[in-house]
Every structure is written in structure tokens, then in C-alpha cells.
N, C-alpha and C positions, 0 to 999 in steps of 0.2 A: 504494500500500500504506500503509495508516493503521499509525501510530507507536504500539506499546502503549503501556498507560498509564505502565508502570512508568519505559519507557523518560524518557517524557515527565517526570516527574517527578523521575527524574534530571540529564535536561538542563539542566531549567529555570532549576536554581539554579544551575548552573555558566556559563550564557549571560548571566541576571543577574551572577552574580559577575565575568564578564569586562567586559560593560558597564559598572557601578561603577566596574572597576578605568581602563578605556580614560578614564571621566567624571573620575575623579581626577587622571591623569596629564595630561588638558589643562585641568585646573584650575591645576594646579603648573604645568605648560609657561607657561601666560598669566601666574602670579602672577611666575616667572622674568623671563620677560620684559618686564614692566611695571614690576619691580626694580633691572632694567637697564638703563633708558630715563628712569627718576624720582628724582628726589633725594628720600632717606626722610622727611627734617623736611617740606618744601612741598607734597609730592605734585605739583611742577612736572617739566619735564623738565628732566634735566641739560643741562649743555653739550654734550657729543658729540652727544645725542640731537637739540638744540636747531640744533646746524650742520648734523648730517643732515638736519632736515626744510626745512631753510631750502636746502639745496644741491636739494634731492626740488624741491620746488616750482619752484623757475629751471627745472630739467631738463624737469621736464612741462611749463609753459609756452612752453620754448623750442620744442619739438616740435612745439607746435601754435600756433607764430609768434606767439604776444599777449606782451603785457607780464611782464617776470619781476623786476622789481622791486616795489621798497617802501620799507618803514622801519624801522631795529630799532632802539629803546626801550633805554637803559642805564638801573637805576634802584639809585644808590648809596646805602647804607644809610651817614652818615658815622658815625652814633656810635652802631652796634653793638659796635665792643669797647670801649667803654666804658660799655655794662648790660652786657657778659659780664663784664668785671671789677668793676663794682661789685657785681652782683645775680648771676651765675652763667650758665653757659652755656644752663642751661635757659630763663631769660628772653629770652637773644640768638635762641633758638630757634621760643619763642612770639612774638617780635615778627616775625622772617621768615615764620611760617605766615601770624600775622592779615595781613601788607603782600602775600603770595602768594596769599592769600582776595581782596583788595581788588583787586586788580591785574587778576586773575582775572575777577571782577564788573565790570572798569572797560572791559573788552576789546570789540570785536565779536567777534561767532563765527565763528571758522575763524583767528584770532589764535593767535598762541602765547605760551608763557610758560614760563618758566625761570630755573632757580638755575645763574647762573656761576659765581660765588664764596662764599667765606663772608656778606662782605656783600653782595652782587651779585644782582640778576635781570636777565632780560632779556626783553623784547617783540620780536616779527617781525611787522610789520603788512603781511601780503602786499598788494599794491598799491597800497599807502594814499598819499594827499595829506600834505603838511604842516598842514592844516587839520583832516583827521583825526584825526592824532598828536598837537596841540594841543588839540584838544576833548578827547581818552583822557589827558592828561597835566594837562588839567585839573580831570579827575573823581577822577584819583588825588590827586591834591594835597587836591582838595575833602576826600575820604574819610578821608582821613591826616588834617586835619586834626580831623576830627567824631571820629574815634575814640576810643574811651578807652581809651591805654596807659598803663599804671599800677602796680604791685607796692603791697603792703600798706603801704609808708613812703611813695610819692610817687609823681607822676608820671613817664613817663619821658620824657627829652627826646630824641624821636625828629627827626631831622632828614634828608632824603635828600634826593639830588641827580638831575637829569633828564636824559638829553642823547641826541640823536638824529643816525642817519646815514641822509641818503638818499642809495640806488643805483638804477641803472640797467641791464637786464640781468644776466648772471652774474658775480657780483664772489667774492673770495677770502672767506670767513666774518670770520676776523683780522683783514682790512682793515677791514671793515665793522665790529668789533665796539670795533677800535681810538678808531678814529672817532668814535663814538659815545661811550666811554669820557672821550674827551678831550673831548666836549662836555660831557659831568657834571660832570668836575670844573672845566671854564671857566666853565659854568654863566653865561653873559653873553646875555641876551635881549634883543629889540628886544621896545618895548612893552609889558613886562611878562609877555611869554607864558610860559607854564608850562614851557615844554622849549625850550632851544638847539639848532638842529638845523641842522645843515650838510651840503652834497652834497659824495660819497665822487666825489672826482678821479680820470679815467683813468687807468689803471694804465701 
């Protein structure tokens, strides 16, 4: 039995109208939760975000018996609060975005990237060598340095520090992120290599 028309033209706008509505609320659902997952300045993941995906990956790895390690990347900002207090927060803010662009840029794909702290990002290089964390740690360094950070009176004197933990297997996040923390601020390299990086000891 064919729909009269009137019916039909009744419908229509109210089937539309519901489609629209269902279209918006998984617009908002995804902007939700991509808000909850990102730190607002870097458009990086946060921390929580950043330990979930990093725990997600051991777990799928270990399932299907391969490697569940890697390396995660500590990259300390030392003298961010010192352009927040000399030039304002909003310059502390632009200089994490452009060093979370560069970091970003510096990565292979399927790497990750995240704000730990106010001055703090972090890298997950899922299975990666020390050879590869040193070639990524030396393109940041490179990039950092080519860049031009600067405010209308001077330049700014950006200086960060590098340090890396490799694991083996499923390890604690904290441990691993410890780890790495305290090779940033040791920051003592053989050779001149651009990242300190030491393996995370059995627990």
C-alpha cells in the first residue's frame, strides 16, 4: 500500500529532523570524548590517556605472543616557567604547542605523544630499538634547534632535556615513566647521542 503524499511529507521532515539530531549527538559524543583523552593546549594525549594506550598495546601483543615492548621518550621543557614568568602563560603555552607540532613531525606512525606535565611530554615508541629513539631524539633536537622561538623583545631561550626507558614485556607505566624521567634530568650520554636511555630493571 503506497504512503499518500501528504502522509509522506509529513514524515519526511521529522525522519530528517531525527537524523540531524542522532548526527549531532555523535558529533558531541566524539568531541567528548577526544576532550577526555587530549590535553587542550597540545592537542596530545594526556597522561591517563597516554598509560592506557601504552598498557592496550602490551595487552594485544601479549595475546598474540610477539614483543610488547619499546621505549618511552621523557622530553623536559627546563625553562618553561621561566617564559611563563617572564612573558606570560600564554607564551609557556605556545612554546609546548610548536615543541608538541615538532615532536609530532619527528615520530614514526603509530608512535605516540603526550603532555605529562606542565612542562613535560612524553613518547611510546612501540617496539623500537635504541637506534631508533636516537635517530627520533635527534631530529627533535635538530628541529628545536632550527626553530624560531621568539616574542617581540627577544628570543626565547628554550632548552629541554631527553631521556629514555627501555622495557621488556608488560612493565608498570610509573616505573617506566620514572625511569625515563630520571634519565632527563641525568641527561649523561655516551658519545654525544641525543637521549640517555637506560633499560627499566626487573621488577
Amino acid at each position: 500500500m503506497s504512503i499518500p503524499p501528504i502522509s509522506f511529507l509529513v514524515a519526511f521532515p521529522l525522519l530528517l529532523a531525527l537524523q540531524l539530531q542522532k548526527s549531532e549527538l555523535a558529533a558531541l559524543r566524539a568531541k567528548m570524548n577526544h576532550a577526555a583523552r587530549h590535553d587542550p593546549v597540545t592537542n596530545a594525549l594526556n597522561g591517563t590517556a597516554f598509560a592506557a594506550a601504552m598498557q592496550n598495546y602490551s595487552d594485544r601483543r601479549r595475546k598474540i605472543a610477539t614483543d610488547t615492548g619499546g621505549i618511552m621518550i621523557a622530553v623536559v621543557i627546563e625553562t618553561l616557567d621561566a617564559i611563563s614568568r617572564r612573558y606570560g602563560p600564554q607564551w609557556a603555552d605556545t612554546v609546548m604547542l610548536s615543541l608538541a607540532d615538532i615532536i609530532k613531525s619527528s615520530v614514526r606512525s603509530g608512535d605516540l605523544v603526550a603532555r605529562l606535565a606542565s612542562n613535560e611530554l612524553g613518547i611510546f615508541l612501540p617496539g623500537a630499538t635504541p637506534e631508533n629513539a636516537q635517530d627520533i631524539g635527534a631530529r627533535i633536537r635538530r628541529r628545536v634547534s632550527q626553530a624560531a622561538f621568539e616574542t617581540e623583545e627577544a628570543p626565547l631561550d628554550l632548552k629541554i632535556k631527553l631521556g629514555g626507558a627501555l622495557f621488556e614485556g608488560p612493565e608498570d607505566f610509573n616505573r617506566i615513566r620514572q625511569l625515563a624521567d630520571e634519565m632527563a634530568f641525568d641527561s649523561a650520554t655516551e658519545d654525544g647521542e641525543p637521549i640517555a636511555i637506560a633499560r627499566l630493571p626487573a621488577a
